[in-house]
N, C-alpha and C positions, 0 to 999 in steps of 0.2 A: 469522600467519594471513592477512591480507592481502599482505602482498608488496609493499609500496607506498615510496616515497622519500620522500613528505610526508605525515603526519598532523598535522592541526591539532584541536583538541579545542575548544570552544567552550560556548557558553550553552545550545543548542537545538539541534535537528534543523529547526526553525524558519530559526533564523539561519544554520544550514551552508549550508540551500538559497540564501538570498541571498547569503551570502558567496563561494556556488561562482559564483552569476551573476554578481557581480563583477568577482570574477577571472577570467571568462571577457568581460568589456569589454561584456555586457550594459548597453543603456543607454536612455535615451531615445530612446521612436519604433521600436526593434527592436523582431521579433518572436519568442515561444516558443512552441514546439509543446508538446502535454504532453495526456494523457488527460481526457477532457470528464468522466470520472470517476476523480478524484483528491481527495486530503486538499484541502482549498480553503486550508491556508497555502501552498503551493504556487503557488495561484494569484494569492493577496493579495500574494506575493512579487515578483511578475514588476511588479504594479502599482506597488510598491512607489520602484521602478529607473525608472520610465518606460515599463517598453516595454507590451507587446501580449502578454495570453496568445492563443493560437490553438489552437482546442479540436480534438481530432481522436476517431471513434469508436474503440471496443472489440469486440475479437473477441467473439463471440455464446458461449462457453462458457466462455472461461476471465475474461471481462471484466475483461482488461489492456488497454493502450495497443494498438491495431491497428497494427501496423508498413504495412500494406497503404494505410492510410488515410494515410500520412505525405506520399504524393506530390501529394494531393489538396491540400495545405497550405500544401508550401514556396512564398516567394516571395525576391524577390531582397532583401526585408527580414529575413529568418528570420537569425536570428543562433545561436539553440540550440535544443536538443530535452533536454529533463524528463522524463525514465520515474518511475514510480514501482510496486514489486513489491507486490501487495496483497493480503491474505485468503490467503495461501497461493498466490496466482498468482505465474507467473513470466513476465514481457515476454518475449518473444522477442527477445533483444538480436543476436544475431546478424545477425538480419536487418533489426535496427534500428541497427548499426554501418555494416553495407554502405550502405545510403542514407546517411547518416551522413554515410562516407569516400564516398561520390561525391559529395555535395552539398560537403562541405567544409566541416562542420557539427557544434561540441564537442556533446558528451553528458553531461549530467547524469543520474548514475543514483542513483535514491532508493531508498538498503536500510534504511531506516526501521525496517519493519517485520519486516525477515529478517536481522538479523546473524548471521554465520557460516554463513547458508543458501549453496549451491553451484546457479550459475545456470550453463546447458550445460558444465559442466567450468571452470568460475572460480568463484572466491569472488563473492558478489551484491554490489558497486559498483563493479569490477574494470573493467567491461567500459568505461564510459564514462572521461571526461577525467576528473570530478568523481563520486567516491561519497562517501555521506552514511549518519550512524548516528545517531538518535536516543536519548538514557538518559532523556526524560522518563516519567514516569507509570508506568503500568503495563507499559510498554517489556521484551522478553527482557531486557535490559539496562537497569538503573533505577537514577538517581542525584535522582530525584523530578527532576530538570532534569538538561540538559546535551544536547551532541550532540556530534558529528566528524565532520569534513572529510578526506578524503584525496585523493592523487593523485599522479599518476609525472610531473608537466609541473611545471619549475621556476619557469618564469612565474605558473602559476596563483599557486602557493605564496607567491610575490613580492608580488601583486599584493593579497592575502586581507591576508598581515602589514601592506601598507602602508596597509591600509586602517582595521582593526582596531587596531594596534597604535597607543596617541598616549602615550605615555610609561609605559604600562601597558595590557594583553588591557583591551578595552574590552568585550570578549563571552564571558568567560572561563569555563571549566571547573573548580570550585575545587580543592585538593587533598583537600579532605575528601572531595569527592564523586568523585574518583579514587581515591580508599581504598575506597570504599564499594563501584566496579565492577571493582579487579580481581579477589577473588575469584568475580565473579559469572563473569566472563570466562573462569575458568579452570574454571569447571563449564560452561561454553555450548556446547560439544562434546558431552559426553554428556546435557545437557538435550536438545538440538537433536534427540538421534538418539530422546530417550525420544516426543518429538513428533510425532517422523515416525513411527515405529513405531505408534503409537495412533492419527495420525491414519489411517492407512492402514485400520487395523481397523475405522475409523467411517464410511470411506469405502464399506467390503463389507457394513458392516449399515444404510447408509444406503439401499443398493441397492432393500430393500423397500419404500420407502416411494415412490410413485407424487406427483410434483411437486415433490421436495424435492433438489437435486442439488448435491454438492458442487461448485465452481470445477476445471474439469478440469486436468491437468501436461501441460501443452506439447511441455515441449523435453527431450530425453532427456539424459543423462549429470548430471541436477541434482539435487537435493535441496533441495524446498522449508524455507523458516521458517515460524513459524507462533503470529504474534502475533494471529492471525485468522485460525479456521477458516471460509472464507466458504462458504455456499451460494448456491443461484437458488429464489428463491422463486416457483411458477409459480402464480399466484393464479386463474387459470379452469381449474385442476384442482382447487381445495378449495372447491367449494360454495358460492364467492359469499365465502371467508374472506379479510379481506387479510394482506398480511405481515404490518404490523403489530398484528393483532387476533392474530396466528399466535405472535408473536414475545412480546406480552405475556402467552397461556396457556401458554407453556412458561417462563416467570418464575415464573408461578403452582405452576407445577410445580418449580421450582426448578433449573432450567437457565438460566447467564447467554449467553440469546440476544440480541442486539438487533440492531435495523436497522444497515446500513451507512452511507456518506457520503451526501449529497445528491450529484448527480451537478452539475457548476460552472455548467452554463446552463442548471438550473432556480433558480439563487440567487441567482444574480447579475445586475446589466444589464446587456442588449444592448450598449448603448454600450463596456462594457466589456473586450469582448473579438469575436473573429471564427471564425467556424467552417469548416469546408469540404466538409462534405458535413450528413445530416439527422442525424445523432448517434442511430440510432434502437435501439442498444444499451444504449448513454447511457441513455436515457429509460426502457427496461427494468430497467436495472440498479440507475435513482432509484427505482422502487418496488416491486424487487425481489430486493436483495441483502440477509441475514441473514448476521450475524459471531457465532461461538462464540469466547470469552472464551480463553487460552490454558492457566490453568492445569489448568482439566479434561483437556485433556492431557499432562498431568505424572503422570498417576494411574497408579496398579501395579497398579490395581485392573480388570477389564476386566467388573466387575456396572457401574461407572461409567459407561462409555459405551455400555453397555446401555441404562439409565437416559434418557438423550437420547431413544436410538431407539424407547423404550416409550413417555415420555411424547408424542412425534409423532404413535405409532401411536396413541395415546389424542384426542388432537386431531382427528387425522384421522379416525377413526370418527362423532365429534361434529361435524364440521364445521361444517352448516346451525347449531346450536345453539350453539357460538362464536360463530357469525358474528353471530348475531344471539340474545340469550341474555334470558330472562325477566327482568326487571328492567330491562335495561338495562348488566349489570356481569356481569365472569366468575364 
């Protein structure tokens, strides 16, 4: 499926991301580019090593990492660059390689969220030195914990074993919990494709609803994952309602919507990291991205993601009344 010469299996998707920095000689005082809206272990990570995350904005539809913003960034301390694929978005890695390879600059690519997904015609953590898979939690892939590390560079591989290994995997993967994900692995091809299939359909009946818009595909020849179907929640189109008043009456209705991540420099301190331009995506996307849970679509059932678009439409007709509701409660 991958294609790769080195897979390391480990504790976490957590620990893959530091162990890829690692072994890419990330250290004290360097710096990492990486999306100002990202998982913030990601970010905790870079802290973790010494270095510097350096936050960069997001394109205005698909709110992935802006490759365009990366030049605004580098400096002669930049030692890597962090993507991470989210909500069904996909980085534009292409043109986040090319800088990359001019700069002279590894890639950490975070497929976290989209195993087995296909980013411009590769598998999604292909592109970069360093892809990473997650199996914790509620993950397409679940082993309640674990992650993997892969990569085609022998050094990296070197470098992770010498660090991790002290007379036994000090971050290990267990074998029960490899038991547990190959079967899952070997249904994640036709799971993947039941995903895309629905999600597509939610994407054309999402179409009616005026404020509420899927995270748009990018880059052609790919095939999103979809551990989060994300939307854009445009909140001075609903009558004063915010996402999150949006996000808890469609719970109420029984759809698992909820807010997405905090975006990393509204959570963290200044001190802690540097940016290089206003992040004014960023700041949109902190309170205004919404994620749909993955197994709703897995559904055969197509009244189901009906279901979504009613209870929206029901929202939306009530809007001012959401927004602000007798009592005080929905």
């Amino acid at each position: 499926m991958l294609a790769v010469e080195y897979v390391i299996p480990c504790a976490s998707g957590t620990v893959a991301i530091e162990l890829a920095l690692r072994g890419l000689k990330v250290g004290p005082g360097d710096e990492v580019l990486l999306s100002a809206y990202d998982f913030k272990g990601n970010f905790q990570n870079i802290l973790t090593i010494g270095a510097v995350p350096v936050l960069v904005d997001i394109g205005e539809r698909d709110w992935q990492l802006d490759a365009a913003d990366l030049t605004a960034a580098v400096t002669a301390r930049t030692k890597a660059i962090l993507v991470s694929h989210l909500h069904g978005g996909m980085v534009a890695m292409p043109a986040v390689m090319e800088f990359a390879r001019e700069h002279e600059l590894p890639v950490i690519e975070d497929a976290c969220q989209m195993p087995g997904a296909i980013v411009g015609g590769r598998p999604a953590g292909t592109w970069g030195d360093v892809g990473v898979w997650s199996f914790g939690g509620s993950k397409l892939l679940t082993a309640g914990r674990g992650g993997l590390l892969y990569t085609n560079r022998a050094d990296i591989a070197q470098r992770v074993h010498l660090y991790a290994h002290r007379g036994n995997e000090s971050y290990p993967l267990s074998e029960l919990q490899a038991a547990v994900l190959l079967p899952q692995l070997d249904a994640l091809e036709r799971r993947n494709a039941i995903r895309a299939t629905n999600a597509r359909q939610l994407r054309d009946l999402l179409l009616t609803i005026t404020g509420l818009h899927p995270l748009t595909e990018s880059l052609t020849d790919s095939q999103p994952g979809y551990y989060k179907f994300g939307l854009q929640f445009e909140t001075a189109l609903w009558d004063g309602l915010t996402r999150d008043r949006f996000a808890q009456a469609m719970r109420a209705e029984g759809i698992a919507l909820d807010a997405g991540f905090r975006s990393l420099h509204r959570i963290h301190s200044a001190r802690r990291f540097r940016t290089a331009s206003l992040l004014r995506e960023a700041d949109r996307a902190d309170e205004q991205v919404l994620t749909l849970h993955h197994p709703i679509l897995l559904t055969e059932s197509p009244a189901e993601l009906q279901q979504i678009v009613t209870a929206a439409k029901k929202i939306r007709d009530h809007a001012a009344e959401v927004a602000h509701p007798k009592g005080g409660c929905l």
